[in-house]
C-alpha positions in Angstrom: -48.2 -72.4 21.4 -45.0 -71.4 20.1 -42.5 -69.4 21.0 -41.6 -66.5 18.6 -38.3 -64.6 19.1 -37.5 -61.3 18.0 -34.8 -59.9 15.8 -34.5 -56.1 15.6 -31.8 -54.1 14.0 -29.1 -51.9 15.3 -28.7 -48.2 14.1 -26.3 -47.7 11.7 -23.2 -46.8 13.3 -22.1 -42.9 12.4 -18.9 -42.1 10.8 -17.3 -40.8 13.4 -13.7 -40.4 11.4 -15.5 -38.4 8.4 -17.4 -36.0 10.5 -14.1 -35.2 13.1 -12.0 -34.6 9.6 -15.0 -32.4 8.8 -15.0 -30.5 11.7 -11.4 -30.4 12.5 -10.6 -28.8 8.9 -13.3 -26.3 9.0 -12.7 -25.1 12.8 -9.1 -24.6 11.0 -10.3 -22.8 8.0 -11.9 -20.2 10.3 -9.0 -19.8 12.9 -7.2 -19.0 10.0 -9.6 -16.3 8.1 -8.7 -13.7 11.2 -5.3 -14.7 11.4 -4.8 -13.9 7.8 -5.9 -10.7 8.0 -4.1 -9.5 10.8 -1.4 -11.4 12.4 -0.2 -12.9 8.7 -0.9 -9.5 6.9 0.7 -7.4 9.5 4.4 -9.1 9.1 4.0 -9.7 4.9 2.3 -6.3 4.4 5.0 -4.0 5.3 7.7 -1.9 3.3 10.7 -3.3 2.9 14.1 -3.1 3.4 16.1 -4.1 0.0 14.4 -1.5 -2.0 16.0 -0.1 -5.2 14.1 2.2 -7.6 15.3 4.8 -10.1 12.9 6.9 -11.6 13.8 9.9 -14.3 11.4 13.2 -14.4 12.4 15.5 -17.9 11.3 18.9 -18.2 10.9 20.7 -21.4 11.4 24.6 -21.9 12.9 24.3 -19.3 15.0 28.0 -17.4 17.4 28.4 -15.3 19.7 30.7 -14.7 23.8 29.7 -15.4 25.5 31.3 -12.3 29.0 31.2 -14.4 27.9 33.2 -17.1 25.8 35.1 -15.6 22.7 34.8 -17.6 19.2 32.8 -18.2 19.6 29.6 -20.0 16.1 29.4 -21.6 14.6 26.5 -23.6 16.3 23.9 -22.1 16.0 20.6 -21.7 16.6 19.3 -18.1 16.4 15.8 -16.4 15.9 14.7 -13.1 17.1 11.3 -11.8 15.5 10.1 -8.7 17.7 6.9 -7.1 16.3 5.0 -4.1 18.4 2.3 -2.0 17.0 1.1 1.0 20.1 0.6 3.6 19.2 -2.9 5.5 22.1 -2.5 8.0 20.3 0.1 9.1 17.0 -1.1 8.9 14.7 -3.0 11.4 11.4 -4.8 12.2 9.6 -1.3 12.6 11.8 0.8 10.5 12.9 1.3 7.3 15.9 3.7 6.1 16.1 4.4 2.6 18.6 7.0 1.0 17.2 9.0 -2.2 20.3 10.9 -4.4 18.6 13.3 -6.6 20.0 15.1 -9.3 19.1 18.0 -11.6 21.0 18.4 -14.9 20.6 20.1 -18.1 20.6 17.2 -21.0 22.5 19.0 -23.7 25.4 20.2 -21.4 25.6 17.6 -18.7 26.3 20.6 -16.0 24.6 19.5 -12.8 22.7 22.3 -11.7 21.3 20.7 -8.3 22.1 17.6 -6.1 20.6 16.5 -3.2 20.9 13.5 -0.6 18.5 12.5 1.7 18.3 10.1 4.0 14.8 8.7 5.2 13.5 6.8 8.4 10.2 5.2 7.7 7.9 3.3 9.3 7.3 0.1 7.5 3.6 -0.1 8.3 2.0 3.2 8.0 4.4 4.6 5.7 4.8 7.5 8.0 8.5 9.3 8.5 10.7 8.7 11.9 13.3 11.2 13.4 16.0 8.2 13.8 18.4 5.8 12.3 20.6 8.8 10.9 17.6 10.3 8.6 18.9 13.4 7.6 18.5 15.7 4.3 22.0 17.1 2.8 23.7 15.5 5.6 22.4 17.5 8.2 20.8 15.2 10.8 18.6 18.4 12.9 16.5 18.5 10.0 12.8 17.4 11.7 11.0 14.7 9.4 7.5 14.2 9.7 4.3 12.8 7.5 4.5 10.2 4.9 7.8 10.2 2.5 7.5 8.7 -0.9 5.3 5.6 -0.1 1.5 6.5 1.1 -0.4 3.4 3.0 0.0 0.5 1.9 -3.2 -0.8 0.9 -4.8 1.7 2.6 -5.2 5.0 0.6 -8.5 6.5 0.7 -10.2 9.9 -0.7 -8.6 12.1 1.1 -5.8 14.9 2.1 -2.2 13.7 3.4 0.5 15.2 5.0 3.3 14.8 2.8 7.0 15.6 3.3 9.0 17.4 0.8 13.0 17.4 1.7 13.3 20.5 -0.9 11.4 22.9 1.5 12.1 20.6 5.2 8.2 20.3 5.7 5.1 19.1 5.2 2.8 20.4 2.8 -0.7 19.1 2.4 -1.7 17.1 -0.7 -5.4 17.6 -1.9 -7.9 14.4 -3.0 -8.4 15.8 -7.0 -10.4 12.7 -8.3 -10.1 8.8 -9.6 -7.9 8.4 -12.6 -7.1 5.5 -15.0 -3.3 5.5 -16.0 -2.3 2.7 -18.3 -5.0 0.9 -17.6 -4.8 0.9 -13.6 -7.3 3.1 -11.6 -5.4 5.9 -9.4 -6.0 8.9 -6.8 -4.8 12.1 -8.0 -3.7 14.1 -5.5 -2.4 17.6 -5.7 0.0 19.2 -3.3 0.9 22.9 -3.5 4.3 23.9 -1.8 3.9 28.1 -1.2 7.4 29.9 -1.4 9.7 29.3 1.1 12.7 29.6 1.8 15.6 27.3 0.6 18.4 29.0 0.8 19.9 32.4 1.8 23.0 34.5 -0.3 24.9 37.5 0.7 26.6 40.4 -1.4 24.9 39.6 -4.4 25.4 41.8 -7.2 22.8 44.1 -8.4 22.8 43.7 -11.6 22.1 39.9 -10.9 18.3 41.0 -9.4 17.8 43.9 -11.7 19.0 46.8 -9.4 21.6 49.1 -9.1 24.9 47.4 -10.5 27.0 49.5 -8.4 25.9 48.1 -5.5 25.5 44.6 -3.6 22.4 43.0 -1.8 21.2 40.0 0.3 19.1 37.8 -0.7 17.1 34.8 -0.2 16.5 32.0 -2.6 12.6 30.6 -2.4 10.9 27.3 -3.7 7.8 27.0 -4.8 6.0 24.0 -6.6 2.5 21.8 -7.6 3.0 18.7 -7.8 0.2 16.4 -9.2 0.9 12.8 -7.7 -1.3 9.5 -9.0 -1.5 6.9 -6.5 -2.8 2.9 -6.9 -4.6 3.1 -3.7 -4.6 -0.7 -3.2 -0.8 -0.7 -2.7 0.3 2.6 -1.9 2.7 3.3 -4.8 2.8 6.4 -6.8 2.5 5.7 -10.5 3.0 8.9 -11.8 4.0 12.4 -11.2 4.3 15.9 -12.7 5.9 18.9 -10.8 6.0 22.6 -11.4 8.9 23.9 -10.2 9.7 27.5 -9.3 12.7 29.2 -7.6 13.7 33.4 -7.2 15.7 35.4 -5.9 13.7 38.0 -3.0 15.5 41.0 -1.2 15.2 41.3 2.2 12.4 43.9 1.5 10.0 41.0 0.5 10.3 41.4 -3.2 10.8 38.9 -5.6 13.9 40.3 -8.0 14.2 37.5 -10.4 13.0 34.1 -11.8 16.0 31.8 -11.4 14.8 28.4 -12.4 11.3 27.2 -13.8 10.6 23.7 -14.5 7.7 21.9 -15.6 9.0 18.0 -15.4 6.9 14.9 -16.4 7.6 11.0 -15.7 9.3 9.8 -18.4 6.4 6.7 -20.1 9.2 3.7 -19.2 9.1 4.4 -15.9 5.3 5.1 -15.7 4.6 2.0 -17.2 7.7 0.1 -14.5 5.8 2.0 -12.2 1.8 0.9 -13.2 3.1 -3.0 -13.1 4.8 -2.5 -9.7 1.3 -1.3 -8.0 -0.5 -3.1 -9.7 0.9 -6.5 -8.5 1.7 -5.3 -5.1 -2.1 -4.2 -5.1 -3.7 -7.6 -5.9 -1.0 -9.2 -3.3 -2.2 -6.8 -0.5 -5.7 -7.3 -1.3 -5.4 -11.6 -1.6 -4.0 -11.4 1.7 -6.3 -9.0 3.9 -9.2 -9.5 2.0 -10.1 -12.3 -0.9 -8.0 -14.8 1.4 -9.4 -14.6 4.5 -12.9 -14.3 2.8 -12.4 -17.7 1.1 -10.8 -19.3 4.0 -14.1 -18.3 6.0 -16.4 -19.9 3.7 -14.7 -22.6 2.9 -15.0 -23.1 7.0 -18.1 -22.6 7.0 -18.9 -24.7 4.5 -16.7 -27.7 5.9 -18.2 -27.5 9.4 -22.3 -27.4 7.5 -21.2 -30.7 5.9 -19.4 -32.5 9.2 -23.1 -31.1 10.9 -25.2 -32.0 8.2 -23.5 -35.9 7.9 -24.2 -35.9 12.1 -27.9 -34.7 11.4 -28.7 -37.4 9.1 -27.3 -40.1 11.2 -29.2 -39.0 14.0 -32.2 -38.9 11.5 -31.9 -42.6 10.5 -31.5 -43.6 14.8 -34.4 -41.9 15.5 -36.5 -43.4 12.1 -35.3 -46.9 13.2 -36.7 -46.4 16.8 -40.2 -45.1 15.8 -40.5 -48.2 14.1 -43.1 -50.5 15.9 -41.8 -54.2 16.8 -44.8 -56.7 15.1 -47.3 -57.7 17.5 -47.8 -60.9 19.1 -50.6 -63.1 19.0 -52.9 -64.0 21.8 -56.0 -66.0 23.0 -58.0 -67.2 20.8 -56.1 -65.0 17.8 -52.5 -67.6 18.9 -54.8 -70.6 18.8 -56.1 -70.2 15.7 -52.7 -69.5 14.2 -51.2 -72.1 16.1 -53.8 -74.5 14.3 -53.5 -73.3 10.6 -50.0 -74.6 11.5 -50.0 -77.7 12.4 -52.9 -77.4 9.5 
């Protein structure tokens, strides 16, 4: 009888390095997703502080009345030139100061008929306006801002009404969801916003003949504003693209009554600046969206997808160990079965 020794084979080892590089780069891909969208988009997604931006509004037909000569100026044309500098020195993490210088001027003359200054405190997250950092509008810093100033949330506009802030009037007026838009090609909110006379400035000893009363004799009065103002918004970023303002202003006596028409504007974007405007959502839009959304969406699946393959290269090893263990050894003759093979052996 002979002694028959047994050989059996070893598992095949797993690839330990593979599957740790699996798992390691996938458990990375996921921390990542959430910290894309908010630690990572909260500190790229703000407004900033260098910002410069001119933007010109004309008007048309425009009237006005020329205070010199005394008289209506009618069919005009009149231009408005909007300039925005953001002041950094003044500036910080939360915060972001910008100074607008707006001026209204008849083209054919050049004679300025209305200047403005102000100075805006904004938070660089929700776009919303801060009383601080010197905000002021003419210069006169006890003017309360409130709601959003000329940036609405970035990335975050949705269908419906905003507070918006117009330095003209010192308040906010509500702006009305009007409906979905395409301008130059970009989809945009319209929103409307309706500013109801107020009060802008006040005048004493006015002559009569100025409001259509008695010439002989001298009155008070009050200059009021009133206005619609049709802004469309790329939602995505929060830039306006586009705007169109009609503008009102007349003269009212202290009794309430409105004596004369002093200034009515109807003023459009002018199409190079729509079109500036258009590009500047538009990329600011798919940047904002690639970073809270189609970023941390891939970087999840792509996780995901890393850590099924490190699994799935561990779950076939483990297959192949257990398939080489279920494998039954030969068996081993005996009695009379050993004896007759030890003689067709020696056979």
């Amino acid at each position: 009888m002979k002694c028959v020794t047994m050989l059996t084979m070893s598992p095949r080892p797993t690839n330990t390095l593979v599957v740790t590089v699996l798992c390691a780069l996938g458990g990375f891909a996921l921390a990542l997703a959430p910290l894309l969208r908010g630690y990572i988009a909260d500190r790229l997604v703000v407004i900033p502080v260098n910002q410069y931006s001119k933007v010109t509004l004309v008007g048309e037909n425009a009237r006005y009345l020329d205070i010199g000569r005394m008289a209506m100026v009618e069919g005009a044309s009149v231009v408005v030139t909007a300039t925005v500098r953001g002041a950094p020195d003044s500036s910080n993490a939360r915060t972001a100061v910008w100074d607008s210088f707006i001026v209204v001027e008849d083209a054919e003359t050049g004679a300025d008929l209305r200047v403005s200054l102000w100075r805006m405190a904004i938070d660089r997250k929700t776009g919303e306006l801060r009383n601080c950092c010197g905000a002021a509008v003419d210069n006169d810093l006890t003017v309360p801002q409130y709601g959003l100033g000329p940036l609405w949330p970035l990335g975050d506009v949705h269908k419906r009404d905003y507070a918006i802030y117009d330095p003209g009037t010192r308040r906010t007026w509500p702006a009305r969801f009007d409906g979905v838009e395409r301008i130059d090609g970009v989809s945009t909110y319209r929103f409307v916003q309706h500013i109801k006379p107020t009060r802008a400035a006040e005048y004493t000893q006015l002559p009569g003949a100025l409001l259509g009363l008695d010439d002989a004799k001298r009155y008070d009065a009050e200059l009021t504003s009133e206005a619609r103002v049709t802004v469309w918004v790329e939602p995505r970023s929060g830039v306006p693209v586009d705007t169109r303002q009609h503008v009102v202003s007349r003269l009212r006596t202290k009794d309430g009554v409105d004596r004369r028409t002093v200034a009515e504007f109807d003023l459009r974007m002018v199409e190079r600046d729509r079109r500036a405007g258009v590009r500047t959502a538009d990329e600011a839009g798919a940047k904002i969206v690639l970073v809270r959304t189609t970023g941390p969406l891939i970087s999840l699946v792509v996780g995901l997808l890393l850590l099924g393959a490190g699994l799935s290269v561990v779950a076939r090893r483990r297959g192949d160990h257990i398939a080489t263990d279920l494998v039954p050894p030969p068996a081993i003759p005996t009695g009379a079965e050993a004896e007759g093979s030890d003689r067709r052996q020696d056979a």
